[in-house]
C-alpha positions in Angstrom: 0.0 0.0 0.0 2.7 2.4 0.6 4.3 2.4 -2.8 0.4 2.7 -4.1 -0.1 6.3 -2.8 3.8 7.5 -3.7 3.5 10.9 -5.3 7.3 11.3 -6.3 6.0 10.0 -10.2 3.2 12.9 -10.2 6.1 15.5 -8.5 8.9 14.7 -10.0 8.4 16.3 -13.5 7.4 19.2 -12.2 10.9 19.5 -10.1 14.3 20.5 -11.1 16.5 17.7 -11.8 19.1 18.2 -8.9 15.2 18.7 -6.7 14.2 15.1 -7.1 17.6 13.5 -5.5 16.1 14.4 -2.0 13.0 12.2 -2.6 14.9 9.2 -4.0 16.8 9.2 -0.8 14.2 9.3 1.1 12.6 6.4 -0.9 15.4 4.5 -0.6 15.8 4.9 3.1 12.4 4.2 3.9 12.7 1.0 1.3 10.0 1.5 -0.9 11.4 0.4 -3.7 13.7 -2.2 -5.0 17.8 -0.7 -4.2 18.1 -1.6 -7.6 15.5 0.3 -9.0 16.6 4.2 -7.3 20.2 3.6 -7.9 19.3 3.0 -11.8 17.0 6.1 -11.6 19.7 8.5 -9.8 22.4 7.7 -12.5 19.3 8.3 -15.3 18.7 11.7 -13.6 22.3 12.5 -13.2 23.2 11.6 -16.8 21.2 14.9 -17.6 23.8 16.8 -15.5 27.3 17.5 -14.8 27.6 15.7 -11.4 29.7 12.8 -12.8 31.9 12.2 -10.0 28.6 11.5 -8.1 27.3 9.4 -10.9 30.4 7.3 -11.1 30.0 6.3 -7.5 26.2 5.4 -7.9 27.4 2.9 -10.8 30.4 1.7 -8.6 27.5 0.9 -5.7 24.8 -0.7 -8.6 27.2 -2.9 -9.9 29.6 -3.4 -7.2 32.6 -2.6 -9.0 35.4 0.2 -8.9 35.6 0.5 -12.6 32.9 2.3 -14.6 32.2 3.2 -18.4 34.3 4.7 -20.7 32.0 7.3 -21.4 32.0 8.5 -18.0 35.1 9.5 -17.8 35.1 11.1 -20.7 32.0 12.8 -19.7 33.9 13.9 -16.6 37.1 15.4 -18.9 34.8 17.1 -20.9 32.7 18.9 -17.8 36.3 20.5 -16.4 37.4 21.8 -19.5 33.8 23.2 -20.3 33.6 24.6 -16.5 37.6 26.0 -16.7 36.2 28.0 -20.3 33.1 29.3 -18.6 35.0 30.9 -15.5 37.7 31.9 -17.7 34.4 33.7 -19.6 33.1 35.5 -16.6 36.6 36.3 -14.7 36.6 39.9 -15.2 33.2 40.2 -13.5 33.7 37.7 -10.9 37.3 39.6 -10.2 35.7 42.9 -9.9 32.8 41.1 -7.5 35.5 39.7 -5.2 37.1 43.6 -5.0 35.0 44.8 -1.6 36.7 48.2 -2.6 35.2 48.2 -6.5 31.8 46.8 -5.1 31.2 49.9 -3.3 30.9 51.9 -6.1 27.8 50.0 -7.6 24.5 52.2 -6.9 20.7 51.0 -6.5 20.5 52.5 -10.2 21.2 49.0 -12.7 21.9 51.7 -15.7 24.5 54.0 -13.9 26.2 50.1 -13.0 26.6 48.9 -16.0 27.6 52.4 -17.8 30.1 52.2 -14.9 31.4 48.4 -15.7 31.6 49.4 -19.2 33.7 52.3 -18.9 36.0 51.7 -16.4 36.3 47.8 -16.3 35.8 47.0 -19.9 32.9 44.7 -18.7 29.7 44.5 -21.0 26.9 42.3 -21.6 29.1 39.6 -22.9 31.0 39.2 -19.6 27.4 39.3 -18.1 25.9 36.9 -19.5 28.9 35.0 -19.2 28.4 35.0 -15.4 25.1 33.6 -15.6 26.4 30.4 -17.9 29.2 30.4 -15.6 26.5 30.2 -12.3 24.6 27.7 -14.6 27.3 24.9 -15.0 27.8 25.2 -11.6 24.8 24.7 -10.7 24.7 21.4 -12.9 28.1 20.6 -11.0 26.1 20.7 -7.8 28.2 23.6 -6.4 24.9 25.2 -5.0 26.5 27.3 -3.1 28.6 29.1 -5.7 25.6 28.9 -7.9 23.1 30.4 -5.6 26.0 33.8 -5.2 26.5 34.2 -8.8 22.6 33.7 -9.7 22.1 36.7 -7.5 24.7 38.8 -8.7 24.1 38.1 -12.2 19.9 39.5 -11.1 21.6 42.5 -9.9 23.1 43.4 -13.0 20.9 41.4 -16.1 18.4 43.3 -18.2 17.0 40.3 -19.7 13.8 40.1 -17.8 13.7 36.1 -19.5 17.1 35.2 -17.9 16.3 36.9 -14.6 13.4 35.0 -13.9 15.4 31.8 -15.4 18.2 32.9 -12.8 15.4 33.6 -10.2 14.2 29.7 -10.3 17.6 28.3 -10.2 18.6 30.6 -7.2 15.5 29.2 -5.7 16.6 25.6 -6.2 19.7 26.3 -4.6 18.8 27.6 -1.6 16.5 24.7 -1.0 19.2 21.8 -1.8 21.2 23.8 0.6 18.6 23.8 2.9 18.5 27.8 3.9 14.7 27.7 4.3 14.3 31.4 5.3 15.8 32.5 2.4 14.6 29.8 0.3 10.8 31.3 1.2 11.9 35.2 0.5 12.9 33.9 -3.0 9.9 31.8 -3.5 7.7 34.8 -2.6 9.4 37.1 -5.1 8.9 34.1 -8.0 5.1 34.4 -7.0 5.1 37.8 -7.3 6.9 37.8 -10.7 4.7 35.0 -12.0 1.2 36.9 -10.7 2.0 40.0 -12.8 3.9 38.9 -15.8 2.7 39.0 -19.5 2.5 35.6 -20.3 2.4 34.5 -23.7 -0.1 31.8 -23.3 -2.3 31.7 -19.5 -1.5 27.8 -20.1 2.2 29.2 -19.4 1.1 31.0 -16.5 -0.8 28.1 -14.7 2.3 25.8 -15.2 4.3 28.0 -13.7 1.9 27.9 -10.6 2.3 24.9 -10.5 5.7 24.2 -10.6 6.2 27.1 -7.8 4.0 24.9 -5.6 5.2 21.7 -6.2 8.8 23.4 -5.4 7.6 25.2 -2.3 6.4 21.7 -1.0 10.4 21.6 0.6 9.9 25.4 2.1 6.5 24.0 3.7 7.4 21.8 5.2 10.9 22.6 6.5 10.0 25.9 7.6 8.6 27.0 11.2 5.8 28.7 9.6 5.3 27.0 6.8 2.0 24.9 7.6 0.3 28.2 8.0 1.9 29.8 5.1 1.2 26.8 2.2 -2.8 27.6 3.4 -1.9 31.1 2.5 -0.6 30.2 -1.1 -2.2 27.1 -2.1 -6.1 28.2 -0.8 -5.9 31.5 -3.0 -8.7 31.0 -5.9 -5.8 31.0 -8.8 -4.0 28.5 -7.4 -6.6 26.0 -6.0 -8.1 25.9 -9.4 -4.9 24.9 -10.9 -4.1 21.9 -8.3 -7.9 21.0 -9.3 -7.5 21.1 -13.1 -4.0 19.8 -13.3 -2.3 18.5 -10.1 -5.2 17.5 -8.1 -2.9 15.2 -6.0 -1.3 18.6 -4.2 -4.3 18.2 -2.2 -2.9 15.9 0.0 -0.2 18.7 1.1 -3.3 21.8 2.0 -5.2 18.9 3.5 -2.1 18.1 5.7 -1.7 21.3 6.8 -5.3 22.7 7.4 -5.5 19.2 9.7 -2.3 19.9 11.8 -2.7 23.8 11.7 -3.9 24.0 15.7 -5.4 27.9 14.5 -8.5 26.2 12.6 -8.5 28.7 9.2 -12.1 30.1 8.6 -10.4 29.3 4.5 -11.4 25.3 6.3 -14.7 25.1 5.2 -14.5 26.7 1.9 -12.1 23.5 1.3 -14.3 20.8 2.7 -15.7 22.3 -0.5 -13.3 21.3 -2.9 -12.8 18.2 -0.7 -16.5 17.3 -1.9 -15.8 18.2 -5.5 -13.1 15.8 -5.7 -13.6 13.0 -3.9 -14.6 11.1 -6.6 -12.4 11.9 -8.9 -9.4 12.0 -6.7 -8.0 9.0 -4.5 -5.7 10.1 -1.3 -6.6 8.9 2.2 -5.8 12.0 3.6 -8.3 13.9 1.6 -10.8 10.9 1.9 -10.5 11.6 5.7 -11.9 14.8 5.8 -14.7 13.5 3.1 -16.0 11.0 5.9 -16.1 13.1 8.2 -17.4 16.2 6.9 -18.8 15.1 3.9 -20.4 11.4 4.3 -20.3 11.8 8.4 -19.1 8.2 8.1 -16.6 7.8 11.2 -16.0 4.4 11.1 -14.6 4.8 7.7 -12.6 8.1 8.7 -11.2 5.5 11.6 -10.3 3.3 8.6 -9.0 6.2 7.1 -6.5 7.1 10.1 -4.7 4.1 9.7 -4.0 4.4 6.4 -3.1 8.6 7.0 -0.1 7.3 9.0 1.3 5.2 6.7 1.1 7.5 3.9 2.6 10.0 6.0 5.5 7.8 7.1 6.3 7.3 3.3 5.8 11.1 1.9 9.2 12.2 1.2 7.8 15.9 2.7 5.8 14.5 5.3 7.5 11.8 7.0 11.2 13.0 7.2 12.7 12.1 10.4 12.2 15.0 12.3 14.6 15.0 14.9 17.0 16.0 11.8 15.2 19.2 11.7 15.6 22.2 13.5 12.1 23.8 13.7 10.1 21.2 15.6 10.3 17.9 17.9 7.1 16.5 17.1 6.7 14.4 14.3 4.6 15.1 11.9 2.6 11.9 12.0 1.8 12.5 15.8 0.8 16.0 15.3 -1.6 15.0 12.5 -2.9 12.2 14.5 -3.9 13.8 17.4 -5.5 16.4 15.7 -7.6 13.8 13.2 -9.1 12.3 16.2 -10.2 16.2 17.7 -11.7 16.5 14.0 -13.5 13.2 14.6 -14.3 14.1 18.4 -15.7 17.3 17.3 -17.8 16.5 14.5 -19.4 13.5 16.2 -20.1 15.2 19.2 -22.1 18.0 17.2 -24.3 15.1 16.4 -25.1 13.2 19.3 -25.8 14.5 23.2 -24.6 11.4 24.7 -22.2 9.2 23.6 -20.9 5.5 24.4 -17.1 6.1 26.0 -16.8 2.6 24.6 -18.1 3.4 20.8 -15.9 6.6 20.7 -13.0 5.2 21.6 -12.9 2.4 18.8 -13.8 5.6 15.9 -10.6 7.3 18.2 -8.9 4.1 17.9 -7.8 4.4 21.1 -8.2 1.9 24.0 -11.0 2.6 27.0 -8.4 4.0 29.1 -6.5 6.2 26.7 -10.0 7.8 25.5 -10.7 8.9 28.4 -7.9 10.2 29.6 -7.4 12.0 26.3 -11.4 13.1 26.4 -10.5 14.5 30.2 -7.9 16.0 29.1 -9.5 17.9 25.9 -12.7 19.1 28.5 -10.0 20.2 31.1 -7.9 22.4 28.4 -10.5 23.7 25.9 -13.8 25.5 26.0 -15.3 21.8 25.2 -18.9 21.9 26.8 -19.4 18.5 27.7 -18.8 16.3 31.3 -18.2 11.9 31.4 -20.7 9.8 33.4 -18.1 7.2 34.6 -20.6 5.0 35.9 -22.5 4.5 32.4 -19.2 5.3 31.1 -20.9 7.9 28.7 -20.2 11.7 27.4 -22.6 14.1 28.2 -22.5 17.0 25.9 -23.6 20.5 26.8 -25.8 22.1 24.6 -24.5 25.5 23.3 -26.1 28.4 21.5 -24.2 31.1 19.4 -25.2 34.5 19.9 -27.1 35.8 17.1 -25.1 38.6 16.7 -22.2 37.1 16.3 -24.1 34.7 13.4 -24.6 38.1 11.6 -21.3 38.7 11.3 -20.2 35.9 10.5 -22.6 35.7 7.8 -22.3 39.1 6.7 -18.4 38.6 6.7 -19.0 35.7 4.6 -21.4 37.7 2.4 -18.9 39.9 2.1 -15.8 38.1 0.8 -18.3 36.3 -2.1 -18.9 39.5 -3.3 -15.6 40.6 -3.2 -14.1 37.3 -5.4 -17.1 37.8 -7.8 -16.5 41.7 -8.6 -12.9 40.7 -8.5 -13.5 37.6 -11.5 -15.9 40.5 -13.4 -13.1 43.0 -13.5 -10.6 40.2 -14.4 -12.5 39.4 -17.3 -13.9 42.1 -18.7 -13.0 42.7 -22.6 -11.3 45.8 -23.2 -10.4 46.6 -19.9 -8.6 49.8 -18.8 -4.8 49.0 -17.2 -4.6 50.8 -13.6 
């Protein structure tokens, strides 16, 4: 079952090259495939790049042997003499960028710096785009680091609006590999920025490029100490849930995830039970089919079903069931967090149906022995606002009828009211013909 619900064949070709070694390792930690079969896909993938050295050792491990082809090390000769003729390129700009003293005199102005460079380093365009091959190979090499400084000095100086975003997505990938999630999330914010106001030739270009951005940011989510709150902020917008739905419908597992684990319950949550509804015949995932029993079909013996199978997809996500204690933003894993709060969401929901309910029944939907259900259901009435006290002798829940203040029902329904009219003026605007730019 765990290999069934693997995503990496439905990421991968939306990921850079050099992105999809992290989720082969992870496969092949967690064995879910043959050893065989990831070593042959790594040395496939890194055939399309320039880290031989590290494909020479994957065929030394696959075959068990210290020689290796021919062609490789000719590969390898032909890599150093191409990467010696592209810094050779780009060393006049790369000198003058290592000068702290000739630095200083570059201005927030990119015309006055390169009228500057031209006349008094006799660097141009040439040496400039030079750079940016030169960043490039590197970044084939694997030398992310170099390739994530050069990428960004190459932005500050390019005109090519083309080659800046290219050099925007590969600085990006860098700073992922590398694992610098702060800064990994600044430049995956300017890409969304770029890609929500740019001119694109076809809006078939512009929805890929959504989607690649998200399938990328899945390694910022999820990595980052506010990033469960922040893929809800980027995946929920109306642009971009309608492209997961049209063309990468499995992303909902990764907003389901979060909305389930994100303790601040999202008023965007019931907007996606929604989509959840939409889809759930169209789409398999037991993390979204969770949600679907239980606030869809109200069927909680199959969201207990459900649970099991949550944690073992979870285990075997490449972004969801990393070992954590690797991390440096949180000691719970992942899989704990979500499943303590899927059995609040089955808790919640089954208490809004029934007044009094069998300790017994509810722990089996929890699954949860007697004991641990109700010392977890003692401990939920002690800490939250839960209206509700436990019979111990007929080992039932009593739950305490609540009424919301009408007031605060019209605002909430007036906020709601609200919003709808905002996304519908919003869509008119969008497509009306002939349109005046602002």
């Amino acid at each position: 079952m765990a290999s069934k619900y693997d995503l990496t064949p439905r990421i991968a070709p939306n990921l850079d090259r050099h992105l999809v070694f992290p989720l082969l390792e992870f496969l092949q930690e967690r064995g879910l495939y043959p050893e065989e079969d990831i070593l042959k896909a790594k040395i496939e993938l890194l055939n399309h790049t320039n880290m031989v050295d590290y494909a020479m050792d994957i065929h030394k491990s696959l075959y068990h042997s210290d020689d290796v082809p021919q062609d490789m090390i000719d590969r390898r000769a032909e890599v150093v003499g191409r990467l010696k003729a592209l810094e050779d390129g780009a060393a006049p700009l790369i000198g003058f960028l290592q000068n702290p003293n000739a630095v200083q005199e570059l201005r927030a102005d990119k015309q006055y710096n390169l009228q500057m460079l031209n006349d008094r380093y006799q660097i141009g365009p040439e040496q400039i785009d030079a750079l940016y091959d030169y960043a490039k190979f590197q970044f084939e090499c694997g030398n992310y680091s170099g390739a994530a400084d050069y990428l960004y000095q190459y932005r500050a100086l390019c005109t090519n609006s083309d080659k800046s975003l290219s050099a925007l997505w590969g600085k990006l990938a860098a700073e992922v590999l590398m694992q610098n999630w702060d800064i990994a999330l600044e430049e995956l914010n300017r890409l969304k920025e770029i890609i929500d106001s740019k001119n694109f030739s076809s809006p078939l270009n512009q929805v890929q490029s959504r989607i690649w951005l998200m399938h990328w940011s899945l390694f910022i989510f999820f990595n980052h100490d506010n990033g469960r709150t922040q893929i809800i902020d980027l995946f929920n917008q109306d642009k971009y849930l309608n492209a997961i739905q049209t063309n990468a419908p499995h992303l909902l597992r990764y907003l389901a995830t979060a909305f389930i684990v994100n303790k601040r319950r999202r008023p965007q949550f019931k907007e996606f039970i929604k989509v959840i509804q939409q889809e759930q015949y169209s789409h398999e995932d037991p993390i979204t089919e969770f949600l679907a029993c239980i606030y869809v079909n109200y069927d909680f013996d199959g969201a207990q079903k459900k649970m099991k199978e949550c944690e073992e997809v979870i285990l075997n996500d490449p972004f969801l069931g990393k070992r954590i204690e690797e991390g440096n933003f949180t000691t719970v894993p992942l899989r704990d967090e979500f499943l303590e709060n899927a059995r609040l969401f089955i808790f919640e929901t089954y208490c809004r149906i029934h007044q009094r309910i069998n300790m017994g029944v509810l722990a089996d939907k929890l699954n949860l022995n007697y004991e641990e259900a109700e010392r977890w259901i003692v401990n939920l009435i002690r800490t939250s606002k839960l209206e509700a006290k436990i019979d111990s002798n007929l080992g039932t829940i009593i739950m305490e009828p609540s009424y919301t203040n009408v007031y605060e029902q019209l605002i909430d329904h007036t906020k709601a009211l609200s919003t709808r009219t905002y996304k519908i003026v919003h869509q008119l605007l969008e497509n009306a013909p002939g349109q005046t730019a602002r």
